[in-house]
C-alpha positions, -999 to 999 in steps of 0.1 A, spaced: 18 -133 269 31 -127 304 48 -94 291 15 -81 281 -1 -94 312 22 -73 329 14 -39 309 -21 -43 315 -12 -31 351 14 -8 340 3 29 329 14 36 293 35 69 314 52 46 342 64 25 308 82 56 294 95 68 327 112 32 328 126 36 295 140 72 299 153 58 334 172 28 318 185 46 285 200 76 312 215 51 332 234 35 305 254 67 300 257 73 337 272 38 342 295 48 316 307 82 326 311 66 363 332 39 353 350 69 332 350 92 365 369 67 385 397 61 366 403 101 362 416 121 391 403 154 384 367 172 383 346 151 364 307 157 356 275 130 360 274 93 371 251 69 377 225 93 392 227 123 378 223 113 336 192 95 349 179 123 366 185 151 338 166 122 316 138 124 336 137 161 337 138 158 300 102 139 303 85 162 326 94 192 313 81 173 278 50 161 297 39 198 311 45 214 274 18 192 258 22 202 220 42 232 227 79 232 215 91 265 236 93 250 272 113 220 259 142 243 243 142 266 270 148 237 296 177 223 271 188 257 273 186 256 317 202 222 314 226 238 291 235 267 315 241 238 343 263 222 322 288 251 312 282 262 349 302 224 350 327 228 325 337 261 341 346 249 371 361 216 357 387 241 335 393 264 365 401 230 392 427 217 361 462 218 357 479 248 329 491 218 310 458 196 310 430 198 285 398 198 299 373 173 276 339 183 267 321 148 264 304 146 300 287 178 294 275 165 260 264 136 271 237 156 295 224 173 269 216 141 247 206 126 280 182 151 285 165 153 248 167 107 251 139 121 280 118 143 258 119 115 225 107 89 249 78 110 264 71 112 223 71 78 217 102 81 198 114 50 212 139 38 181 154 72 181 162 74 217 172 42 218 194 44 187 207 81 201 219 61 232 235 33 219 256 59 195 268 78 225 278 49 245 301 35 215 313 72 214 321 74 245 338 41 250 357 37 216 376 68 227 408 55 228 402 40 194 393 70 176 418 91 192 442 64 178 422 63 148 429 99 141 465 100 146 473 68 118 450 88 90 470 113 74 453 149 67 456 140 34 429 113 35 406 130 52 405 157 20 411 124 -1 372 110 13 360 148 19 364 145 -25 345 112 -23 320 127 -6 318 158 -31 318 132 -61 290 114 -49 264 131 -26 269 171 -35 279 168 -75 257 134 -86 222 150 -75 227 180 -93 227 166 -124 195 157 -150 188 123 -154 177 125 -190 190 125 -226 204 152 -244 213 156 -280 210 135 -312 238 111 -288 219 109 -260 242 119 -237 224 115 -202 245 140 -176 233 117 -143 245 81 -160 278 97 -171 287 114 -135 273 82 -123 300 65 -143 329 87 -128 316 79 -96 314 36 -97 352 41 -115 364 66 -86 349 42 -56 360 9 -68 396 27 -75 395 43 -41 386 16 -22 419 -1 -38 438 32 -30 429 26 7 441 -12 11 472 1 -6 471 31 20 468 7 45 493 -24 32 522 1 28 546 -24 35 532 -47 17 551 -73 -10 548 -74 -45 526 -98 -50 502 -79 -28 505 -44 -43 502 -65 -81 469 -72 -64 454 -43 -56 476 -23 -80 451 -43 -109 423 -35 -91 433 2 -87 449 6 -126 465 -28 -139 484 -7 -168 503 16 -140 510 -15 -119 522 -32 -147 542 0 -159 554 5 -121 565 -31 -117 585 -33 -153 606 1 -145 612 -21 -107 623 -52 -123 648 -30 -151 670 -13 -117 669 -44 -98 677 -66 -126 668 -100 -106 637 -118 -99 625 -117 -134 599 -143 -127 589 -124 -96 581 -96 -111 561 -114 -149 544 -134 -120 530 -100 -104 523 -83 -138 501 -113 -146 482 -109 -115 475 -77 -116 459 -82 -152 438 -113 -135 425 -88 -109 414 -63 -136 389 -87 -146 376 -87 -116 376 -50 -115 354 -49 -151 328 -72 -139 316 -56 -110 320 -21 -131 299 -37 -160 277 -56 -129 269 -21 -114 253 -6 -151 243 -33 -172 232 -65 -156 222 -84 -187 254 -79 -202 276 -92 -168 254 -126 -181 271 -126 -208 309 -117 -199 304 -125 -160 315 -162 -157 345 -160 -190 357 -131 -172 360 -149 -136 373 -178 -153 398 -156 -170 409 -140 -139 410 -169 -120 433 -186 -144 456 -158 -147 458 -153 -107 468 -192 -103 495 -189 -131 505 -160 -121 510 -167 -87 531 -201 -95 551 -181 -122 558 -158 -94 570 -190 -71 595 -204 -94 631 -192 -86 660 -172 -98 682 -178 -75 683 -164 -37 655 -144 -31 649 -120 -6 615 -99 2 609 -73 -16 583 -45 -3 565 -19 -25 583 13 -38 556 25 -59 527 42 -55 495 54 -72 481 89 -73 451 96 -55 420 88 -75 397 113 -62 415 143 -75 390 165 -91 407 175 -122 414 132 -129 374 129 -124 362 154 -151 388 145 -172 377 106 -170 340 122 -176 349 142 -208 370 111 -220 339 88 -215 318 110 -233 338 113 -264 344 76 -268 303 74 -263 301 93 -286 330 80 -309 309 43 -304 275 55 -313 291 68 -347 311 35 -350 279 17 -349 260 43 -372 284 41 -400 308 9 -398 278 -11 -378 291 -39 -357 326 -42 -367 330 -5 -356 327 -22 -324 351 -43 -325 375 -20 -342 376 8 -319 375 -17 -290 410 -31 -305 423 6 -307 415 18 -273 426 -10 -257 459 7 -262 449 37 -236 423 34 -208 398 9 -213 372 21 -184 353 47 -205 351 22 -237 338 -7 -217 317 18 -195 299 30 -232 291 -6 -240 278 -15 -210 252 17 -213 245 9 -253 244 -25 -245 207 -36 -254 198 -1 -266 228 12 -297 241 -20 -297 230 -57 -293 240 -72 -261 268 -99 -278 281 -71 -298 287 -53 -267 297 -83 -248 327 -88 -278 342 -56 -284 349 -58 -243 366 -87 -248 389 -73 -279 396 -41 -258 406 -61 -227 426 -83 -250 445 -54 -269 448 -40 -236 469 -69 -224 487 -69 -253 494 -35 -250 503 -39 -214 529 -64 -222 543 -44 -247 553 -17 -217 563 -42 -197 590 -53 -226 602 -15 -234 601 -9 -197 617 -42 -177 646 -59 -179 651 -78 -206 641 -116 -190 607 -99 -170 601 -82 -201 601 -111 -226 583 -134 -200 553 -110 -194 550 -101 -229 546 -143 -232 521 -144 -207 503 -114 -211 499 -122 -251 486 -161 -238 463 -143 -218 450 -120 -249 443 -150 -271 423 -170 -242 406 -135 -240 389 -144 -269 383 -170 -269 347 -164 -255 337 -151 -282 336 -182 -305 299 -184 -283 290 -150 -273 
């Protein structure tokens, strides 16, 4: 090859220094192109980043194994660099605020040096590569900042406390004469609270979205408050009846879609099963539900969303969801033990009336273990279908009086063909 022709006369050293060279020249170019559009005191350019970078790889080269020199020289290259930033605050205006980044960017400059002399070639590479879209996305993320409400930022900060500080904590065994695995339960809260929060965001983000686009994401998010939301909408306005049955349809279609890739995530034998009746389901009830939504009532004019759903990563709604899931766990294992497989079915039909997540999320993890996999498979299908049912029994108490009768309709055909699956399952 003529590239390892060429490194045959090339010392392994003179490779490096070429690397360290090209990697500190890629964040000079930037900060030079940065430099001339600013008209004050600005750090660096195309020479200097390469040359801290290469004073990063001799000071690394004359420490040998010792770690001391290297951090004192970051500390001299340091000094240099505030030595900078003093005089850039000093030469500014009152009213102008000095940025930091040029200065920053000499100090990863100078350790993209040392990792090279290493052989760390990926991470200096990669450490490059992360400063220059840094750097250059700056007006982005500046603009990114001001669109995100504070309140978001705490809203993912609880994501992140849900997931990676909270889930590792807990033992990943059984416990108890029910089996009640800590891990698999927080793990449940967790799949609910991301799939909800991810909705939560494109409803964030669509804020002035129509109805037929919050019915959407509101199923995804919580079909049962969109539906509730949408009836109490459709009893003030009092028009658009089929508008509003359309929407309450297709939020239902698009909680389907929201149970299979729950059940997908813990029980993949059992997705088999419901997997393809449930897309069929949804995709059904989206199509009908999007032409009941198209036929008329009259004029019609837009109508944007004035609802909106609470924030599902509140910390008191996820252990509540947790102790909820473990009591109907535990309320299924003793249907099984003492009414067998109709106990199922049963309870399936009653809690269809309330939240359906923690029942389907307890047959999903006794599938194949407490229960058999098609006794699993069909007391999700009786809860989904009681839960339409009970869904369009809201939307009749809460809508007007046309919305409400015609989503009770639909919603009740959609029940029925819910079960149908289970003449095979």
């Amino acid at each position: 090859m003529p590239f390892e022709q060429f490194t045959q006369f090339l010392p392994a050293d003179g490779i490096k220094i070429v690397l360290a060279l090209f990697l500190g020249f890629l964040i000079g170019l930037e900060r030079e192109e940065r430099k001339a559009n600013d008209t004050h005191y600005a750090f660096g350019g195309v020479r200097t980043f390469p040359l801290i970078a290469l004073i990063g790889y001799a000071i690394a080269l004359l420490s040998g194994q010792q770690l001391l020199p290297e951090i004192l020289g970051f500390l001299v290259v340091g000094g240099f660099l505030v030595v900078s930033y003093w005089h850039k605050v000093n030469t500014q205006k009152s009213d102008e605020k000095p940025g930091v980044t040029s200065e920053l960017s000499g100090l990863i400059t100078y350790l993209v040096g040392s990792l090279v002399f290493h052989s760390y070639f990926w991470v200096a590479t990669t450490l490059t590569v992360a400063s220059l879209l840094l750097l250059e996305l700056k007006e982005v993320l500046e603009g990114l900042t001001r669109r995100i409400d504070a309140h978001e930022i705490l809203t993912f900060t609880k994501f992140l406390l849900l997931t990676v500080v909270i889930l590792p904590v807990f033992p990943n065994k059984d416990f108890g004469p029910f089996l009640i695995n800590p891990f698999k339960t927080w793990l449940v809260v967790v799949a609910v609270c991301t799939v909800s929060y991810g909705s939560y965001l494109l409803l964030q983000v669509t804020k002035e979205s129509g109805i037929l686009l919050s019915a959407i994401l509101g199923g995804i998010y919580s079909s049962t408050a969109t539906t509730v939301a949408l009836s109490k909408r459709s009893s003030r306005e009092g028009t658009q009846p089929h508008l509003f049955a359309g929407a309450i349809l297709l939020a239902s279609a698009f909680m389907y879609l929201r149970i299979t890739i729950l059940v997908g995530i813990f029980n993949w034998q059992l997705l088999h099963l419901i997997g393809g009746p449930f897309l069929a389901l949804a995709v059904a009830a989206a199509v009908t539900g999007f032409l009941w939504s198209r036929r008329q009532d009259g004029p019609r004019e837009k109508l944007q969303r004035q609802f909106k759903h609470e924030n599902p990563l509140e910390l008191r709604s996820a252990f509540f969801f947790a102790a909820l899931f473990l009591g109907i766990l535990i309320l299924t294992r003793l249907a099984f033990s003492y009414m067998g497989n109709r106990g199922a079915y049963i309870l399936g039909a009653i809690i269809g009336f309330a939240d359906v997540d923690p029942f389907i999320l307890s047959m999903a993890q006794s599938g194949g273990a407490t229960a058999q996999l098609a006794v699993s498979a069909g007391a999700i299908l009786v809860a989904v279908s009681s839960n339409n049912i009970a869904k369009g029994i809201y939307a009749f108490s809460f809508g007007s009086r046309r919305t409400g009768v015609q989503s009770l309709v639909l919603l009740t055909a959609l029940a029925i063909a819910g079960l149908v699956p289970l003449l095979w399952i």
